[in-house]
C-alpha positions in Angstrom: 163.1 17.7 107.2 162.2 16.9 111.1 159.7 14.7 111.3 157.5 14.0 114.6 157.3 10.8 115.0 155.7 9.9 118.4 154.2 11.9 120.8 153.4 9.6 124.0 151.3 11.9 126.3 149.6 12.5 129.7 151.4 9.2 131.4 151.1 9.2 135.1 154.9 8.9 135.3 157.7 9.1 132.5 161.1 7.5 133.9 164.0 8.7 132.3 166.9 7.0 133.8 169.0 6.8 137.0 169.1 10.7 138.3 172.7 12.6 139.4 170.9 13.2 143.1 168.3 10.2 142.8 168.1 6.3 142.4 165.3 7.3 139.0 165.0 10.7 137.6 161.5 11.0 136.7 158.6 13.0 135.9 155.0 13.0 136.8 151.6 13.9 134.3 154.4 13.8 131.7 154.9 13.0 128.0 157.1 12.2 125.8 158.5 13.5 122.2 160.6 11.8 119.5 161.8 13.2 116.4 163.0 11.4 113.9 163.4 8.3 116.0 165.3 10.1 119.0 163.6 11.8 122.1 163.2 15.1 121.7 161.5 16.6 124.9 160.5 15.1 127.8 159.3 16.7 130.8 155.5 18.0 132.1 153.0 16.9 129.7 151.4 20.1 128.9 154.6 21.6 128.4 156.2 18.8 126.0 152.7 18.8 124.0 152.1 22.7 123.7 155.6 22.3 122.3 155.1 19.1 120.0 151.1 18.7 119.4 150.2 14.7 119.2 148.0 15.3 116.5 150.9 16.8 114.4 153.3 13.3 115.1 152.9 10.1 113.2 151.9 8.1 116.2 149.9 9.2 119.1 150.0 7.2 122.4 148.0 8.2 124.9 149.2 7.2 128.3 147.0 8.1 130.6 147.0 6.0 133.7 150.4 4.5 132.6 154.1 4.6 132.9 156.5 5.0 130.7 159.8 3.8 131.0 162.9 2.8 128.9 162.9 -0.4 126.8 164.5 -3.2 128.7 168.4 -4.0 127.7 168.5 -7.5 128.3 172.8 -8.0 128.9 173.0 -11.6 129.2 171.1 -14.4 127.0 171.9 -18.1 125.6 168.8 -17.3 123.6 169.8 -19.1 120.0 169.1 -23.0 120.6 167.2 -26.2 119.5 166.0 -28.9 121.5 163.8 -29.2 124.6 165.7 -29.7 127.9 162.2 -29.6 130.0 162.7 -33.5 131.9 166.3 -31.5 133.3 164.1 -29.1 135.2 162.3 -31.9 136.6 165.4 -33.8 137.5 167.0 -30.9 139.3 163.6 -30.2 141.4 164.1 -33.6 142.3 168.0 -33.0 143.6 170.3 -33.9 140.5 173.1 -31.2 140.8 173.0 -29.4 137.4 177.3 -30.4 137.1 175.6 -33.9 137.2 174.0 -33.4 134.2 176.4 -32.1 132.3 178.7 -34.9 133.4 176.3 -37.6 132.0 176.2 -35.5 128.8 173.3 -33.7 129.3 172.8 -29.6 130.0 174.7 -27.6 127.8 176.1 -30.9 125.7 172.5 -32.1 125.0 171.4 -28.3 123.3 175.1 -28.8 121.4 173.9 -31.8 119.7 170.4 -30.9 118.8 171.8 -27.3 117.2 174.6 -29.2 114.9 171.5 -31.6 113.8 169.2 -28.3 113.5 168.8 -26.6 109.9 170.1 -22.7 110.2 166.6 -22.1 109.3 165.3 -23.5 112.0 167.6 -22.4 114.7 166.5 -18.6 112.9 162.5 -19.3 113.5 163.4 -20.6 117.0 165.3 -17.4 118.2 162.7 -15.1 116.4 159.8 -16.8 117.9 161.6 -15.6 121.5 162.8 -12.3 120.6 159.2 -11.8 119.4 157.8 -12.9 123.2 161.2 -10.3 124.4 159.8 -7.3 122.4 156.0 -8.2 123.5 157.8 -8.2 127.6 159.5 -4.7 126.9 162.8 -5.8 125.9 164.4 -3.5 122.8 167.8 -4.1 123.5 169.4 -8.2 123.9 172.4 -9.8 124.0 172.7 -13.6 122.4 175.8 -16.2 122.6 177.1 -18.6 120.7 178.2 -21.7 122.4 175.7 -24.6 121.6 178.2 -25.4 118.9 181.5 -26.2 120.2 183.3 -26.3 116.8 183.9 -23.4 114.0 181.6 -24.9 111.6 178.3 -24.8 114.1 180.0 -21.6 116.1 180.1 -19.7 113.0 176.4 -20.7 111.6 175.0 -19.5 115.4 176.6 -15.9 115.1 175.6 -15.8 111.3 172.1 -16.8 112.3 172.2 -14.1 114.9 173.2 -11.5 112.5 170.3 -12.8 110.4 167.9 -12.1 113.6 169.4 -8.7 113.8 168.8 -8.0 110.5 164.8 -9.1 110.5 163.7 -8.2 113.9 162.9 -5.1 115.9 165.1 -5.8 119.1 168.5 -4.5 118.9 170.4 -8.4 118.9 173.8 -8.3 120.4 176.3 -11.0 119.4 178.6 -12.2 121.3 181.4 -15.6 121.1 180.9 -18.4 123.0 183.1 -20.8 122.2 184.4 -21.8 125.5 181.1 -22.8 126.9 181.7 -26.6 127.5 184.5 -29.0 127.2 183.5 -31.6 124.2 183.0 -35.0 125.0 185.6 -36.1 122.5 188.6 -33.7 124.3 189.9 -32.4 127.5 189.8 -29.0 128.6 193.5 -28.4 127.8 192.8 -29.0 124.5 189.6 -27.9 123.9 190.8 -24.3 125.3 193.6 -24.8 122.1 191.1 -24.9 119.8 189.0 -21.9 120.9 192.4 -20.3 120.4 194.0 -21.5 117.8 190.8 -22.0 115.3 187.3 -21.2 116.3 188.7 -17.2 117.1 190.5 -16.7 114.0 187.3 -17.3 112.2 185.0 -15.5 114.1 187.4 -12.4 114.2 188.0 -12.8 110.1 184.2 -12.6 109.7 183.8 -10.0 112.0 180.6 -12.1 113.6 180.8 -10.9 117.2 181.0 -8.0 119.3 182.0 -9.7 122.6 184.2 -12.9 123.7 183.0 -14.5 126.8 184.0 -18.1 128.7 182.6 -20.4 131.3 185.1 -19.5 134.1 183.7 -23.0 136.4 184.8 -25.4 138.8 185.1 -28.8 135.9 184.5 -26.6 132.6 187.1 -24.0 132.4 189.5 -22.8 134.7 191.4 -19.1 135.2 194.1 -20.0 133.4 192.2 -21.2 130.8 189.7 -18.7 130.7 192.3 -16.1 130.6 194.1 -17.8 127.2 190.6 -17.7 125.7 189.7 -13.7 126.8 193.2 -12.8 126.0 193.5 -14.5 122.6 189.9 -12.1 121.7 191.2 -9.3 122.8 194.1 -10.0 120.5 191.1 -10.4 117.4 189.3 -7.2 118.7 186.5 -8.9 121.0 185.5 -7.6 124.4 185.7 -9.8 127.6 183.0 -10.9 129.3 183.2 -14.0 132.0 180.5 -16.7 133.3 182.2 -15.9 137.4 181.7 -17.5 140.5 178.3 -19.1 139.8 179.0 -22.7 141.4 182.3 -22.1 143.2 184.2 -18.9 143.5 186.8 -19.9 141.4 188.9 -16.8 140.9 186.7 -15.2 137.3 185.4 -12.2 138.7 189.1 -10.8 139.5 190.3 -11.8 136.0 187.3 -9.7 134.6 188.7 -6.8 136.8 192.3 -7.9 135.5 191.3 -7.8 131.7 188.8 -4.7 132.1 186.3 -7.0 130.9 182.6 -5.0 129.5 180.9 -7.4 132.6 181.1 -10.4 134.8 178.1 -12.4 135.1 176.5 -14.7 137.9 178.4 -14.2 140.7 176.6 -16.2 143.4 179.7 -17.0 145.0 181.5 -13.6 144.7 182.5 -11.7 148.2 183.9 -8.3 149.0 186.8 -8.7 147.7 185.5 -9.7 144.7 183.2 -6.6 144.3 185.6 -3.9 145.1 188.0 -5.1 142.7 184.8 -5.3 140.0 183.8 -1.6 140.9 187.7 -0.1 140.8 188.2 -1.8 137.5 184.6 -0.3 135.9 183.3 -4.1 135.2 179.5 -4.3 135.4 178.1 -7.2 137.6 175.2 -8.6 135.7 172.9 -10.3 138.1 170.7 -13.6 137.3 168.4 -13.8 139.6 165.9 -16.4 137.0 168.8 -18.6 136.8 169.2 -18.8 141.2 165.4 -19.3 140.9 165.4 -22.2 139.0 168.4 -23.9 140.2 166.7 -23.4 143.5 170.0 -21.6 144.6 170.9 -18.1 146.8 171.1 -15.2 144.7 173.6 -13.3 143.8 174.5 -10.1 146.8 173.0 -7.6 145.0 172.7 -5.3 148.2 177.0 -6.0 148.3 177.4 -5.0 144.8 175.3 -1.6 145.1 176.9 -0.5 148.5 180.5 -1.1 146.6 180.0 0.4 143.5 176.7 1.2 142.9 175.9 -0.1 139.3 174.8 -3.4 138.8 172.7 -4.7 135.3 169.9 -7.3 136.0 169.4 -10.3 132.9 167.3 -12.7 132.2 169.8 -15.5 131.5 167.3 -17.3 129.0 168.3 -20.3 127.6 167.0 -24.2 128.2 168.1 -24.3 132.2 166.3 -20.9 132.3 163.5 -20.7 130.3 162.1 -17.3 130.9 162.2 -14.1 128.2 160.8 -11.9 130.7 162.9 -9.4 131.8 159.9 -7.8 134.4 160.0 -11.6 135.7 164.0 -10.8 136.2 162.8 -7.3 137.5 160.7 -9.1 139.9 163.2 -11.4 141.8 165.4 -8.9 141.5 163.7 -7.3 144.1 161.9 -9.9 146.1 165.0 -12.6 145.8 168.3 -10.1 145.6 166.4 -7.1 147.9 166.8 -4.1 145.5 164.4 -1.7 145.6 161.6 -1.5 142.2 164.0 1.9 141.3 167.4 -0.1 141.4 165.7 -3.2 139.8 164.4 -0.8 136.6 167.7 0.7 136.1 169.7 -2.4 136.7 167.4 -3.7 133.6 167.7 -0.8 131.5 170.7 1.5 132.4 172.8 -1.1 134.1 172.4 -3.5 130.6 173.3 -0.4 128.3 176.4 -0.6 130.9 177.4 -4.4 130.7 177.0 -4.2 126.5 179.1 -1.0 126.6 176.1 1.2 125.0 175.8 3.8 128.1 175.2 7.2 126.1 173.1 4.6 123.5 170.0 3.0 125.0 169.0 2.1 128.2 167.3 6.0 129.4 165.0 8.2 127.6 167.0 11.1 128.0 166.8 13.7 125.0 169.3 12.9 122.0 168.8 9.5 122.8 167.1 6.9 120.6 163.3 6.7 121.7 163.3 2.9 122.9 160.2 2.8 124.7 157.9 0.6 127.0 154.5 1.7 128.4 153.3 -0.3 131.6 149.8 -1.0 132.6 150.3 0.7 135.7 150.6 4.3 137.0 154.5 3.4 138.0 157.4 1.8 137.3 156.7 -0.2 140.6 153.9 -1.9 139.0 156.7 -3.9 136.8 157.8 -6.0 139.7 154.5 -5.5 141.9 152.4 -7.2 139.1 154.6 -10.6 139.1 154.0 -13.4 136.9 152.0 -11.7 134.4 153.3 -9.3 131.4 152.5 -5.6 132.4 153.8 -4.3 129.0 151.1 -2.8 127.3 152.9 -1.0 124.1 156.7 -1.4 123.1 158.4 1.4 120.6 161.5 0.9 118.8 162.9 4.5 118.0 159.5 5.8 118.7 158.0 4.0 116.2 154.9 1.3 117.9 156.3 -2.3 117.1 154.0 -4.2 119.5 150.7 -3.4 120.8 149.6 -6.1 122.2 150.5 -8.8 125.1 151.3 -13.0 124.2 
C-alpha cells in the first residue's frame, strides 16, 4: 500500500539539485512529496499539493518563508575519536607547524593513544554525540575513518564502532579504512606500509568493515610509492581508493588518484593544473576542505581551478580534533567566502558533489523524484541564506527519507 509520508509545502524555494542548463535546478512557491520514504513530486506548490493533500501524509511541514534543500553529504570526516587536542590549536595560532606536532608525537599520534586507552563504548557515545550535532546542521549523509588506531586490534574496533553508529543513528555513516594515517612511533614508514598490507587489510576485508581504503599521501608520513602499495593492496580486498593529496606539499597523490580511478582525492592545497585535468579526465572527485585551511591558517584549496577544469567538485567538513567543526553550512560558508564559489556551487559541492566523492550519485545528494527524501529546511527564503547567515545554524528541520528526525537547533 503507498503511503504519504511527508508533504513539505508552500517553501519560498525547493532546490532540487545541480540543473542540465543551470548551476541549481530549482523551483519557487514550491513543495515537496514523499511516498513511502522517496520523493514523489516536486514542483509548484499548488500543483504538488492538489496532487498529494498535506492533510492526507503523515507529516505536514509547512515551509512558508523557507528553503528547502537536500540533506547535506558530508564526503570526508575523521569523526570517531577520544581525547581533547584543544592546547594544539593554541600552539599552531601561535606558529608551531602542525608536522611539528606530529613530530613530537602529538596530532594524529596523541588521538591514537587516547582511542586504544578508550572503551568501544565510549568512542560509540563520542561519535554519536557529533553525528547528533551533524543531523541538527543538515547533514543526512557522512563519511567516517578509521585511522586513530594504527594496529588491527584498535583499526577493527573503530570500523566496528562505526557500523554500530550506522546502525543506531539517523545519518547515513560511511566507513571507510584508514590504516595508513600515521607512521607509528615504534616503526618506520617502510615497515609500517607492510603492515597495512600484509595484516591490518586482510582483516578489514575478511570482516567486510569498510567501504573505502584511503592513505595519507604527505611529505614525512607516506609517500607515492607507498601510498600506492597500500590503495593497490584494497583494491585487491574489494576497497575503493581515496587519497589525503597535496595538502602540505604537492607530492605526486592527486595523479595516483587519477592513476588508480580513485572514488576522490581530498585536500589539495597544493594541487596545480596539471593536477586537476588529470583529476577531471580520470572522473576522481576533488573534495575541498576549506575548515581544515581555516584553521591551519593556510590558502585554500583552487576551487575556481577545479570548477573551470572539470566542473564538479564536493565540499567537506574535515571534522576531527585539528578541525573541530560538524557544520557543514560553516564548510558551505568558506567555501564561498575563502575558495570564491558562488552560494549555488557551494550547496551542490555539499550535497551533489559528496553523493559524487562516496560514489552514491543516483542515491542521495538531490531531491529529484525516485530518490530517497533526505531533506533540510533553512530558516531563510534561499539556499543563499546557508552561507549568508555564517556562524550560526540556519537548519530549522532535518528529514531522513521524509520522515522529521530533528526539529530543533543545538
Amino acid at each position: 500500500m503507498i503511503e504519504l509520508t511527508t508533504v513539505v509545502h508552500d517553501a519560498s524555494e525547493v532546490v532540487v539539485g545541480p540543473g542540465a542548463d543551470a548551476p541549481l535546478e530549482r523551483y519557487e512557491n514550491a513543495a515537496i512529496a514523499v511516498v513511502d520514504g522517496r520523493v514523489a513530486a516536486v514542483g509548484p506548490s499548488e500543483a504538488v499539493t492538489d496532487e498529494y493533500p498535506p492533510e492526507n501524509a503523515n507529516h505536514a511541514v509547512d515551509a512558508t518563508g523557507r528553503s528547502v534543500i537536500p540533506g547535506f553529504v558530508d564526503a570526508h570526516t575523521h569523526g570517531l575519536f577520544a581525547g581533547d587536542r584543544s592546547d594544539e590549536f593554541a600552539a599552531k595560532l601561535g606558529g608551531e607547524r602542525y608536522q611539528a606536532i606530529l613530530a613530537d608525537g602529538g596530532g594524529i599520534l596523541r588521538t591514537v593513544r587516547a582511542v586504544r586507552e578508550a572503551s568501544d563504548d565510549e568512542i560509540l557515545a563520542n561519535l554519536l554525540t557529533h553525528l547528533d550535532t551533524m543531523l541538527a546542521h543538515g547533514t543526512t549523509t557522512v563519511e567516517v575513518k578509521s585511522g586513530y588506531g594504527l594496529d588491527t586490534e584498535t583499526e577493527l574496533r573503530m570500523l566496528d564502532v562505526i557500523r554500530r553508529a550506522d546502525e543506531r543513528h539517523p545519518i547515513d555513516v560511511v566507513p571507510t579504512f584508514m590504516g595508513a594515517h600515521a607512521v607509528p612511533t615504534d616503526t618506520d614508514a617502510e615497515t609500517y606500509t607492510d603492515r597495512v598490507v600484509d595484516e591490518q587489510l586482510p582483516a578489514v576485508a575478511d570482516q567486510g568493515v569498510a567501504e573505502f581504503c584511503d592513505v595519507f599521501c604527505e611529505e614525512d608520513v607516506f609517500s607515492v610509492a607507498q601510498s600506492r602499495r597500500v590503495l593497490e593492496a584494497g583494491m585487491g580486498r574489494g576497497l575503493t581508493p581515496k587519497v589525503h593529496a597535496e595538502e602540505f606539499v604537492r607530492l605526486g597523490g592527486a595523479r595516483l588518484a587519477a592513476e588508480l580511478g580513485a572514488a576522490s582525492a581530498d585536500h589539495l592545497l597544493h594541487a596545480n593544473g596539471d593536477d586537476r585535468a588529470a583529476l577531471a579526465e580520470a572522473g576522481v572527485t576533488p573534495v575541498l576542505l576549506p575548515g581544515t585551511a581555516f584553521s591551519l591558517g593556510a590558502e585554500y584549496a583552487n576551487a575556481r581551478g577545479f570548477l573551470d577544469d572539470g566542473g564538479a567538485v564536493a565540499v567537506a567538513t574535515d571534522f576531527n580534533p585539528n578541525c573541530h567543526s560538524q557544520s557543514m553550512g560553516f564548510a558551505i560558508a568558506l567555501a564561498c567566502v575563502g575558495m570564491g564559489m558562488t552560494p549555488a556551487e557551494a550547496l551542490v559541492a555539499g550535497t551533489h558533489g559528496g553523493a559524487r566523492a562516496l560514489d552514491r550519485t543516483g542515491e542521495t545528494g538531490t531531491l529529484r523524484e525516485g530518490l530517497p527524501a533526505d531533506i533540510a529546511v533553512v530558516d531563510g527564503p534561499s539556499h543563499v541564506h546557508v552561507p549568508y547567515n555564517f556562524g550560526v545554524n540556519t537548519v530549522e528541520t532535518v528529514l531522513k527519507s521524509g520522515e522529521p528526525v530533528d526539529g530543533g537547533r543545538r
